[in-house]
Wavefront OBJ file of the C-alpha trace (Angstrom):
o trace
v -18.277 -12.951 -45.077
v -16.592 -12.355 -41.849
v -13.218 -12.817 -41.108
v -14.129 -15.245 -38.477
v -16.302 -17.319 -40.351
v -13.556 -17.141 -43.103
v -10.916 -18.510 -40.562
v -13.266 -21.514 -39.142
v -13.894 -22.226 -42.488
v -10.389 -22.247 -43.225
v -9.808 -24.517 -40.331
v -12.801 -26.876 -41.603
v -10.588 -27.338 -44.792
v -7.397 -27.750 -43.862
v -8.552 -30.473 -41.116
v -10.720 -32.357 -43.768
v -7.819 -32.022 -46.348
v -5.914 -33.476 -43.410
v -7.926 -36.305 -43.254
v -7.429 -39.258 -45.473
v -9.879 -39.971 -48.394
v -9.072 -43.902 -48.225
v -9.121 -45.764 -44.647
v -6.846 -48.443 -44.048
v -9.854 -51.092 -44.256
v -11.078 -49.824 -47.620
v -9.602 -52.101 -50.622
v -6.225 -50.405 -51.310
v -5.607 -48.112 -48.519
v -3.210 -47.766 -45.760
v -3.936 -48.252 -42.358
v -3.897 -45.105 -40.417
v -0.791 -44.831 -38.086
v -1.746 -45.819 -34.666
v -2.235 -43.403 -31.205
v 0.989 -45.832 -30.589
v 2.944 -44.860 -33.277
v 1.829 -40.911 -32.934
v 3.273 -41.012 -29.839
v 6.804 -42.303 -31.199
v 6.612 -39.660 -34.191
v 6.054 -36.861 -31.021
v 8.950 -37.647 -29.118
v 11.922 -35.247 -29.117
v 11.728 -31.682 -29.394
v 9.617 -28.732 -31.115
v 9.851 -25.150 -31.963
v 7.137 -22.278 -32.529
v 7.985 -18.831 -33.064
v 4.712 -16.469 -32.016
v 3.609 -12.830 -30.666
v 4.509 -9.949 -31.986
v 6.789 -7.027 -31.457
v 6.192 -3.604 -32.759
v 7.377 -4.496 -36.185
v 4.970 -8.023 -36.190
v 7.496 -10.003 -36.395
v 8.008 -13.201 -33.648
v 8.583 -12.390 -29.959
v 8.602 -15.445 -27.889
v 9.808 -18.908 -29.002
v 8.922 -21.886 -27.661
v 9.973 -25.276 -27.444
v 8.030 -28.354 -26.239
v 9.768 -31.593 -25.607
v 7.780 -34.657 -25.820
v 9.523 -37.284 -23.343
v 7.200 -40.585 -23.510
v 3.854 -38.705 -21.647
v 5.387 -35.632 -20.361
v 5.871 -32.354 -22.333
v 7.785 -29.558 -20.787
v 7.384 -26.215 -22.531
v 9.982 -23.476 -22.588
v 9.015 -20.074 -23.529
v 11.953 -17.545 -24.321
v 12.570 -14.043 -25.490
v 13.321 -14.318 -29.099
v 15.219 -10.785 -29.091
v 16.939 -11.606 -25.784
v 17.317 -15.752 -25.749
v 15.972 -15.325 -21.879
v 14.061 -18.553 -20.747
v 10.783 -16.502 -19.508
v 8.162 -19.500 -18.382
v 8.880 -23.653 -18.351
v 6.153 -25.960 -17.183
v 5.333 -29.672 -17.313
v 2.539 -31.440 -18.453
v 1.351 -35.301 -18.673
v -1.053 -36.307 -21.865
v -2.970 -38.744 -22.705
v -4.356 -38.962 -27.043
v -6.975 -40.877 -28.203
v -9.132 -40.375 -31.243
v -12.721 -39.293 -31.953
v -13.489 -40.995 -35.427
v -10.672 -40.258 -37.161
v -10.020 -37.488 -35.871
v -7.321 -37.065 -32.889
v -7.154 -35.482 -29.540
v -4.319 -34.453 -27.091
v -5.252 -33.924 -23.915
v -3.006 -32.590 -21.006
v -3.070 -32.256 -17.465
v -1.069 -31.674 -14.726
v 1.632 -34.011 -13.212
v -0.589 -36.550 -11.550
v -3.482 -35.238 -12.723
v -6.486 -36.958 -14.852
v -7.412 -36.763 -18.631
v -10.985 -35.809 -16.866
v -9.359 -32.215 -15.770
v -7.235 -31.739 -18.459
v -7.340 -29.679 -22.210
v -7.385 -31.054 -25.283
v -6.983 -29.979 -28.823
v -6.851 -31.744 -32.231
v -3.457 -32.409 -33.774
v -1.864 -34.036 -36.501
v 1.486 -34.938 -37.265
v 3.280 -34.925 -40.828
v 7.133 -35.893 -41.101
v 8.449 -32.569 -39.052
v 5.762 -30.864 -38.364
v 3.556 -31.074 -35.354
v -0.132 -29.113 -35.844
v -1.819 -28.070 -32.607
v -5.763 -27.087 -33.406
v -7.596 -25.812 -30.203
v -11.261 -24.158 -30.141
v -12.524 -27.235 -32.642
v -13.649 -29.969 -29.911
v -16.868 -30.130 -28.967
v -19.459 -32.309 -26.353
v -18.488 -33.198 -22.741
v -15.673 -35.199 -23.467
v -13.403 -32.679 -24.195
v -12.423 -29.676 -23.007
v -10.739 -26.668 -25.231
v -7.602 -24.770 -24.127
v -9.050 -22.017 -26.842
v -12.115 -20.608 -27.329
v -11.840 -19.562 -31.248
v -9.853 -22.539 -33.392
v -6.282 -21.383 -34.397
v -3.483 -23.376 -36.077
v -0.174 -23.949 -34.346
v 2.592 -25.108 -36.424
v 5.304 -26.656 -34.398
v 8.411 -27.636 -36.462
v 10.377 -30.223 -35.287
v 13.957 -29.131 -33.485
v 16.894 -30.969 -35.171
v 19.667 -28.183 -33.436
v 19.639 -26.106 -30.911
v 18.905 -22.388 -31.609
v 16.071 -20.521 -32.998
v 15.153 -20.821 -36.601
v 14.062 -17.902 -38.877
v 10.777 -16.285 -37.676
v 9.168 -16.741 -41.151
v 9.487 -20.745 -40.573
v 6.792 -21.797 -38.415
v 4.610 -18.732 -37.582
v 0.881 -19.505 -35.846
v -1.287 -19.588 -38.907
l 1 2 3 4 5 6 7 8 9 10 11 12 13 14 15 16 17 18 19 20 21 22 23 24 25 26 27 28 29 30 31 32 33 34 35 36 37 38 39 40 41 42 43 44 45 46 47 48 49 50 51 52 53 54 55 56 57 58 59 60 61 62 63 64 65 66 67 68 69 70 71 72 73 74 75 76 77 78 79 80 81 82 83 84 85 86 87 88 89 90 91 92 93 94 95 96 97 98 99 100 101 102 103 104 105 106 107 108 109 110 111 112 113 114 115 116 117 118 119 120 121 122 123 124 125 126 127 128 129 130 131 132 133 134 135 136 137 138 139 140 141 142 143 144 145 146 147 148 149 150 151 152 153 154 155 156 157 158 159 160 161 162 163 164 165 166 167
């Protein structure tokens, strides 16, 4: 099997392990949270440690921090601390069965010209899944799916690169 089949597939099962065997309407299940309360869990700030220097270990770290619908995202040298890139986005989520979208756009923009990718959110830690969506009414920031896992930032300063790697 290829390793790219072996990562979608990968993908495939962690998303439907994700999702919840029992939905709130069934007899003894919880309701799922609402795009509302996602939105409160996503506020505050997030950290992802990524690239690789010639050891492969981290590079860059970035932090995104969720302010109502805006997210500004700081990229820095992890060896030097130097902000390198910070940009602004509004974003809209919604869901697609029971599955749930992100999409972003530019300040004053439209959901309509913006990316989108799956994510889920579990006590401190924020997944980002682009390359999955598929139709018109999405469009992907990624072509191949890949896992980001954003940990949520509870002090300032980097954590240890083996915390939150991309998977």
């Amino acid at each position: 099997m290829s390793k790219t089949i072996a990562s979608v597939m990968a993908l495939l099962l962690l998303i439907n392990c994700s999702l919840p065997a029992v939905h709130g309407d069934d007899a003894g299940g919880e309701a799922e949270p609402s795009l509302a309360a996602d939105l409160e869990a996503m506020q505050g700030s997030w950290e992802l440690l990524h690239g690789q220097n010639a050891e492969k270990k981290p590079n860059t770290r970035s932090v995104k921090t969720i302010t109502g619908n805006t997210e500004t995202l700081r990229r820095y040298n992890l060896a030097t601390g130097k902000l390198t890139h910070e940009h602004s986005v509004e974003f809209e989520l919604s869901e697609t069965g029971s599955v749930r979208a992100l999409t972003f756009y530019t300040p004053g923009g439209t959901a309509e010209n913006g990316f989108s990718y799956i994510y889920k959110i579990e006590g401190d830690v924020f997944y980002d899944i682009p390359g999955m969506l598929q139709g018109s009414r999405y469009r992907n920031y990624l072509q191949k799916p890949n896992v980001y896992r954003w940990i949520r930032l509870v002090e300032d300063g980097p954590r240890s690169p083996e915390a939150n790697d991309a998977e």
